[in-house]
C-alpha positions as a Markdown table, in Angstrom:
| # | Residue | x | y | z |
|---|---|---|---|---|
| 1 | Unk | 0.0 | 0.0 | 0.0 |
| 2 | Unk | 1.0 | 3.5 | -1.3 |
| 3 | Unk | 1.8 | 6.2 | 1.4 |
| 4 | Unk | -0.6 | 9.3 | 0.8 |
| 5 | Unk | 2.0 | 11.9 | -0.4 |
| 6 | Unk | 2.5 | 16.0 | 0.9 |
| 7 | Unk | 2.2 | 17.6 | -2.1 |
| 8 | Unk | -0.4 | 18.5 | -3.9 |
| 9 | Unk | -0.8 | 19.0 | -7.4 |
| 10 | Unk | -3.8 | 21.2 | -9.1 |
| 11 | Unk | -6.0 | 19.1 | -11.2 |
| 12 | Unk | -8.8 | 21.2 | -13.2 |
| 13 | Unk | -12.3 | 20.2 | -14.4 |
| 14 | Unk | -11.3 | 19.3 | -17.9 |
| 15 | Unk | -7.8 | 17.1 | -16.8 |
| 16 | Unk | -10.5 | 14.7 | -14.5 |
| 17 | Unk | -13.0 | 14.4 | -17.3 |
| 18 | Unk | -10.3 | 13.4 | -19.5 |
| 19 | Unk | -9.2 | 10.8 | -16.7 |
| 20 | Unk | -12.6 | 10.0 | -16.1 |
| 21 | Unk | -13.5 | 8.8 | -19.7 |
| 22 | Unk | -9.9 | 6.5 | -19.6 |
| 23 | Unk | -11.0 | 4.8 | -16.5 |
| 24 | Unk | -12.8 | 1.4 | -17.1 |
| 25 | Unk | -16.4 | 1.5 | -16.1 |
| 26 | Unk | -15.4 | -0.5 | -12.6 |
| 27 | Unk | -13.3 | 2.1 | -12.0 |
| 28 | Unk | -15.6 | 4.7 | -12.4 |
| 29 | Unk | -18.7 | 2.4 | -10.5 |
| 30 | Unk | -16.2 | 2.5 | -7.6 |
| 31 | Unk | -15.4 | 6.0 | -7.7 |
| 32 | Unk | -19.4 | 6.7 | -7.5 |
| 33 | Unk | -20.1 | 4.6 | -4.8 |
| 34 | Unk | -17.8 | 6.0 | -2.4 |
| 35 | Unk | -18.4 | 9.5 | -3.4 |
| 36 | Unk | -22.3 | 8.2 | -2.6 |
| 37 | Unk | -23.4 | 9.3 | -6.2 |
| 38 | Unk | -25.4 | 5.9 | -7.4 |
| 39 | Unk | -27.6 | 7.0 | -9.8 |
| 40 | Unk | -26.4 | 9.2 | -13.0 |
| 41 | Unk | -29.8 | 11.4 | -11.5 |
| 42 | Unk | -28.9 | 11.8 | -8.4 |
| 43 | Unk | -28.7 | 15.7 | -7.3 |
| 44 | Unk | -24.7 | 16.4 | -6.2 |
| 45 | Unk | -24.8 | 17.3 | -2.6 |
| 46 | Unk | -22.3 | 19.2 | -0.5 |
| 47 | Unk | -21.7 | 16.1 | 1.2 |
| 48 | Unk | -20.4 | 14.1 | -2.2 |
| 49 | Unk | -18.5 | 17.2 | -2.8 |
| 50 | Unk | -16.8 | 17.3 | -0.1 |
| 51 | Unk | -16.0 | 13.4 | 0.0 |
| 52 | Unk | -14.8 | 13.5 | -3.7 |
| 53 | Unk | -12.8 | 16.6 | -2.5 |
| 54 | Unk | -11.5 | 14.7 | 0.2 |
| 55 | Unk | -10.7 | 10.9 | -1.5 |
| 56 | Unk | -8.8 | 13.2 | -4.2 |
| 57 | Unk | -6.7 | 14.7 | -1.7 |
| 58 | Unk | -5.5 | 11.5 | -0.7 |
| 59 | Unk | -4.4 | 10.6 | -3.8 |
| 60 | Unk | -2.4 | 14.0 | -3.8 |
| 61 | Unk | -4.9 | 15.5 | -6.2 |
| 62 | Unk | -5.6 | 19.3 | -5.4 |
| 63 | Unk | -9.5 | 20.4 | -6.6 |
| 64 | Unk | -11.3 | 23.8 | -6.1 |
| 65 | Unk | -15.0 | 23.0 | -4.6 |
| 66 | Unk | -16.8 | 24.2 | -7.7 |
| 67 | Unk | -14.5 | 22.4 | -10.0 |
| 68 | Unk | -15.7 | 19.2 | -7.7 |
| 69 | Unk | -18.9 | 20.5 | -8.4 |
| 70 | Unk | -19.2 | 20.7 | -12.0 |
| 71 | Unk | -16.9 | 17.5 | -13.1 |
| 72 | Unk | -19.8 | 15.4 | -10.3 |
| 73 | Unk | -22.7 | 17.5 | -12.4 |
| 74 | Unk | -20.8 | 16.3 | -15.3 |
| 75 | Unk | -20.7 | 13.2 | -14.7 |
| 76 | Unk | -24.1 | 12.8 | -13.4 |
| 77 | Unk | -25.8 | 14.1 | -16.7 |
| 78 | Unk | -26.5 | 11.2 | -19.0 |
């Protein structure tokens, strides 16, 4: 297992939508489910903002809130 790492690097809205459509869709089923968005209606809450804000900082990833916000409204809109 992969220590979390310190530094932080700035990811924008159209870098994750670009990593989002390479993921495989288990990937991306995962990456819903802990974030707590399970249906592509769902409305995006603060609260699976701020857990998709917080699972990318662990990865090192860096997001603005509204960036969160709009790649999760993204990805919720069939």
């Amino acid at each position: 297992m992969t220590e979390p790492t310190t530094s932080q690097s700035y990811v924008d809205v159209e870098t994750m939508k670009q990593l989002w459509t390479g993921a495989s869709e288990q990937e991306r089923a995962d990456v819903l489910a802990e974030v707590g968005l399970t249906t592509i209606t769902d409305e995006i809450t603060d609260e699976m903002v701020d857990e998709a804000l917080s699972r990318a900082a662990e990865h090192g990833i860096d997001v603005t809130p509204d960036d969160m916000r709009e790649f999760l409204d993204w990805v919720a809109t069939p």
